[in-house]
C-alpha positions in Angstrom: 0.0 0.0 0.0 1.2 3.3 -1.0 1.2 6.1 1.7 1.1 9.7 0.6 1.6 13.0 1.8 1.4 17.3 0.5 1.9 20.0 2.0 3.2 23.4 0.6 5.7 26.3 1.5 6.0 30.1 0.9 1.7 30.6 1.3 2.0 33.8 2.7 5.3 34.9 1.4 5.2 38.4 -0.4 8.1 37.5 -2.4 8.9 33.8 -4.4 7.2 31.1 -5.4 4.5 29.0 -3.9 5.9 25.5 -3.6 3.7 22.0 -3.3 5.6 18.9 -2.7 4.4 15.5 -2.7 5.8 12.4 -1.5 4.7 8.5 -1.2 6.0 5.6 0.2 5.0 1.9 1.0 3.6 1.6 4.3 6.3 -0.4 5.1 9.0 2.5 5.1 6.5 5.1 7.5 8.4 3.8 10.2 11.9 4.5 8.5 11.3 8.0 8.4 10.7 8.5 11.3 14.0 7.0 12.2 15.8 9.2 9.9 14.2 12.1 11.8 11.7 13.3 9.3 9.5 15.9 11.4 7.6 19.3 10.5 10.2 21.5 8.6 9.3 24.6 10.6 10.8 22.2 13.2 14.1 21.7 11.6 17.0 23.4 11.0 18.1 24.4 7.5 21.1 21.9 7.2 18.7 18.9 8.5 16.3 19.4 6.3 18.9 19.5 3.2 20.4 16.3 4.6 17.0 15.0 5.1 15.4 16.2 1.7 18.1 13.2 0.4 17.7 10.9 2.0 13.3 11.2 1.5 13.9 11.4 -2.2 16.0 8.9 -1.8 13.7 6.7 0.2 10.2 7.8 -1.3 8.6 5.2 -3.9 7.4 8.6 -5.9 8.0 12.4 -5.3 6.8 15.9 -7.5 7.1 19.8 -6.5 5.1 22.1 -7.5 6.3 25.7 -8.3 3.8 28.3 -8.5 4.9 31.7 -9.3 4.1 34.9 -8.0 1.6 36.2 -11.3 -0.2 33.2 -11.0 -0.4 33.4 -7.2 -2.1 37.1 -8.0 -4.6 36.0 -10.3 -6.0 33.5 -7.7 -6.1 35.9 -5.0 -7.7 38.8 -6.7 -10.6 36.1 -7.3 -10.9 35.5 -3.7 -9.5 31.9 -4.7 -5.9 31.0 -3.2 -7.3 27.8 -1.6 -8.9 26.2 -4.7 -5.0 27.5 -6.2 -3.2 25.3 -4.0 -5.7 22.5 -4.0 -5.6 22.5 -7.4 -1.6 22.4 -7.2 -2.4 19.5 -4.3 -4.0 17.6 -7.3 -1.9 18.2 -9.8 1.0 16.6 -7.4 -1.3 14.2 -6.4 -1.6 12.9 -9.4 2.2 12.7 -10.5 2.8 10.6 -7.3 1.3 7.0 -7.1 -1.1 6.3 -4.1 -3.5 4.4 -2.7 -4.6 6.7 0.7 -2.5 10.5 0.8 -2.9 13.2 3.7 -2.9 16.8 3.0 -2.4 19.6 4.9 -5.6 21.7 4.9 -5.3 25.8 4.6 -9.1 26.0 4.8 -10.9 26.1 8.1 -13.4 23.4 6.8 -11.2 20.1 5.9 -14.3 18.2 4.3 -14.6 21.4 1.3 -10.9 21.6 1.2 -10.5 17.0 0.1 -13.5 17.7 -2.1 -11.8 20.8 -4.0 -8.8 18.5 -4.4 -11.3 15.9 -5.2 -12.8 17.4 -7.7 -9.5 18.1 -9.9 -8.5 14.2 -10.2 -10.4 12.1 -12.5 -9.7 8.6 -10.3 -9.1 10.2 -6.3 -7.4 7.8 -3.9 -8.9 8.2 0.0 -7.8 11.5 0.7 -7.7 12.6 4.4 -7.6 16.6 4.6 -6.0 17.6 8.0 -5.3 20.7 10.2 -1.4 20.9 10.7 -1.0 17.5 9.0 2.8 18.6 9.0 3.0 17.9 12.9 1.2 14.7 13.1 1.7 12.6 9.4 5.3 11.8 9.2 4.9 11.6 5.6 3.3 14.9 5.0 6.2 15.9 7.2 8.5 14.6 4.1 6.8 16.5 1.4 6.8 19.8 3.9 10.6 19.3 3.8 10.9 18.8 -0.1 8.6 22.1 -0.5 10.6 24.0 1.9 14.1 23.2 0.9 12.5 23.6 -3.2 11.3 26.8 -1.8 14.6 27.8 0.0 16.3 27.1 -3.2 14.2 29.4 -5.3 15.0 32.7 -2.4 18.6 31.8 -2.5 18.5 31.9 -6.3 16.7 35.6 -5.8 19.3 36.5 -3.1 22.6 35.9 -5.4 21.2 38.4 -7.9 18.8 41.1 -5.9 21.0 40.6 -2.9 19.2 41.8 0.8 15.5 40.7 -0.2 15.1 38.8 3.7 13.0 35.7 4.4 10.5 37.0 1.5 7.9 37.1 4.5 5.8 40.2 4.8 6.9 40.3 8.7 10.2 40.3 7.9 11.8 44.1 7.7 14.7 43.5 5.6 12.1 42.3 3.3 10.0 44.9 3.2 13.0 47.6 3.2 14.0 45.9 -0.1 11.0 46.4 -1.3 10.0 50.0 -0.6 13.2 50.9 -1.9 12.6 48.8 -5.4 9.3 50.5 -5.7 10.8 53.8 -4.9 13.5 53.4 -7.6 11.6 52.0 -10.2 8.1 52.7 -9.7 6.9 49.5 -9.9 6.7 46.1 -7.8 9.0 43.6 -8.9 8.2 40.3 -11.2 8.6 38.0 -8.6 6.8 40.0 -5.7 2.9 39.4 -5.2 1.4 42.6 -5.9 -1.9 41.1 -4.4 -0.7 41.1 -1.0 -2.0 44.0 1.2 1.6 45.5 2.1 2.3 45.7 -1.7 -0.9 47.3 -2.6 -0.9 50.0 -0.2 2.8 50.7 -1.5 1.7 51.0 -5.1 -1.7 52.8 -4.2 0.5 55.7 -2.5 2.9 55.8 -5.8 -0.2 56.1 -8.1 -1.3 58.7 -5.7 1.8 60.7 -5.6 1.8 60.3 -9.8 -1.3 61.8 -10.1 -0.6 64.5 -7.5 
């Protein structure tokens, strides 16, 4: 039987990608993750969950990830439809990993409407159990959290080399928003791989539209 598990990382980033990883293994191997220390990512540091990002892909039966970029990120939001975006991107890995039963973690406050969205995007869906904080209590969603956050990790270190002091990406983060303010300042625009659907970005190019047309 064939165990799998998705989560995603970078949901409420303002800059980078959204990334959904999935992974499955027999149910047989459950246990050796566990063993090799395979816990929530949040939970880990960032040279255990390289190590460990390895040694899952090298252990999983099947693995995908997911990239979703910041444009098509902003087109969901400004529907009022992020969590039918990433349980689309839940099916989409879902169906690129082979499984009998997988567990997801669930962004929506009602689990039941969250499996059925994925649901609804797969034309043969395995049981799917949609879960609060799945990433804490399914080792194997644990794996996939790992996989999307070391995929997502990548993908801000790759923006880092050439834009230099961008921060965490987070919206909380200062040095994050410093580099931003001061991009919008210089160039009058938000850049590519920022979501300009986020509130901290809008109000940032509502006050430059403002000043324009002063």
């Amino acid at each position: 039987m064939l165990i799998g598990g998705v989560d995603e990382a970078g949901r409420g980033s303002i800059l980078g990608p959204l990334v959904v990883a999935g992974v499955s293994v027999r149910e047989s191997k459950v246990l050796k993750l566990k063993r090799m220390g395979v816990k929530d990512s949040k939970k880990l540091t960032p040279k255990a969950r390289e190590r460990l990002y390895d040694e899952i892909v090298s252990l999983a039966d099947h693995y995908h990830i997911h990239t979703i970029k910041s444009a098509e990120v902003d087109s969901h939001v400004l529907e009022r439809g992020l969590n039918r975006l990433e349980a689309m991107a839940m099916a989409h890995v879902i169906g690129r990993i082979k499984v009998d039963e997988v567990y997801v973690d669930c962004c929506d406050t009602n689990p039941e409407r969250y499996r059925e969205h994925i649901a609804c995007h797969l034309k043969s869906a395995p049981a799917i159990h949609s879960l609060h904080h799945a990433d804490r209590i399914n080792v194997v969603v644990s794996a996939a959290s790992i996989l999307a956050k070391v995929e997502r990790d990548f993908e801000i270190q790759k923006l880092r080399k050439k834009h230099r002091n961008i921060g965490s990406g987070y919206p909380s983060d200062e040095k994050t928003m410093l580099f931003i303010r001061n991009w919008v300042a210089r160039k009058k625009s938000a850049p590519a791989f920022a979501r300009k659907s986020w509130k901290p970005m809008r109000v940032l190019l509502e006050g430059l539209e403002q000043r324009t047309l002063v």
